[in-house]
C-alpha positions as CSV (number, residue, x, y, z in Angstrom):
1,X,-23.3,-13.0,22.5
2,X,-20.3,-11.9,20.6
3,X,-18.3,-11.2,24.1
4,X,-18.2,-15.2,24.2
5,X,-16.5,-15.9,21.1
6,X,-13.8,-13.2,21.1
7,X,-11.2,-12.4,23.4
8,X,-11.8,-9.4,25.7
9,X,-8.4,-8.0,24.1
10,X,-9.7,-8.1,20.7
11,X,-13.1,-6.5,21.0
12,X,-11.4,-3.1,22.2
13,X,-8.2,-2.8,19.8
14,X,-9.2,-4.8,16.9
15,X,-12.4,-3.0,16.2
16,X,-10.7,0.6,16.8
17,X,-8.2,-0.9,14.1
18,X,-10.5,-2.1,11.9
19,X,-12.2,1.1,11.7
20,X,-9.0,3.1,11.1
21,X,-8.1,0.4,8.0
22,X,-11.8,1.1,6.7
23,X,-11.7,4.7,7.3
24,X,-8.2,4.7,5.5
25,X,-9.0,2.6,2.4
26,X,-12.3,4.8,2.1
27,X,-10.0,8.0,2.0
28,X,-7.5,6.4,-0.1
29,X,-10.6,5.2,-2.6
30,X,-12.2,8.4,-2.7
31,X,-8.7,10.3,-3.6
32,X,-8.0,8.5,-6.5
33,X,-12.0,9.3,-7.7
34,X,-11.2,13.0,-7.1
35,X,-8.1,12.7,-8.8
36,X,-9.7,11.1,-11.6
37,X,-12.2,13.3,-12.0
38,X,-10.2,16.2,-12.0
39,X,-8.0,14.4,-14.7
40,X,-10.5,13.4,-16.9
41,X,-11.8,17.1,-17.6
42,X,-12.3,20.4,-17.3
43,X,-16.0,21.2,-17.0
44,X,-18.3,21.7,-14.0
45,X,-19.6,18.8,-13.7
46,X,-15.9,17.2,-13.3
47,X,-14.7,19.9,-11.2
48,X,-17.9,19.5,-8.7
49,X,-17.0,15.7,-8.0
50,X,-13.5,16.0,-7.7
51,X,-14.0,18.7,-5.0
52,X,-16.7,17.0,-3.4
53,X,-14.6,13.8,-3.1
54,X,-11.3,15.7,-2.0
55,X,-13.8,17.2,0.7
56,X,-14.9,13.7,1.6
57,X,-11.4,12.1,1.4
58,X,-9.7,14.9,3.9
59,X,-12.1,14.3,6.1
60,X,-11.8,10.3,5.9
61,X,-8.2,10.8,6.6
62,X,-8.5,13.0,9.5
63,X,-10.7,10.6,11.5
64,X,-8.2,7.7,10.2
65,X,-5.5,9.9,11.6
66,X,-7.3,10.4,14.4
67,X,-8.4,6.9,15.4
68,X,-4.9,6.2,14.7
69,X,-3.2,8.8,17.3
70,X,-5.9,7.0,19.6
71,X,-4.6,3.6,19.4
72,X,-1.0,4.8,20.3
């Protein structure tokens, strides 16, 4: 019964922040792997994971953003 142990306050706004944080970091995290790999060299296999991890990492950062806008 985790409505019990926490405050009814915190169960609706710290969650929603927690998961903007998480989805944040994980955006942040996943930039510097892009950047990385598109640092570290020029062949496919370098350009296919920086791509796919700037893919991921926009994406991260528009549901951070937009968990973010939410909480306003």
């Amino acid at each position: 019964m985790p409505g019990a142990v926490y405050r009814a306050g915190f169960r609706v706004y710290g969650r929603g922040m927690a998961m903007t944080a998480l989805f944040a970091v994980l955006a942040v995290a996943l930039a510097a792997v892009s950047a990385y790999a598109f640092a570290s060299g020029t062949s496919a296999p370098h350009f296919l994971i920086g791509a796919a991890a700037a893919a991921v990492a926009l994406w991260l950062a528009s549901l951070a953003r937009a968990a973010f806008r939410r909480r306003k």
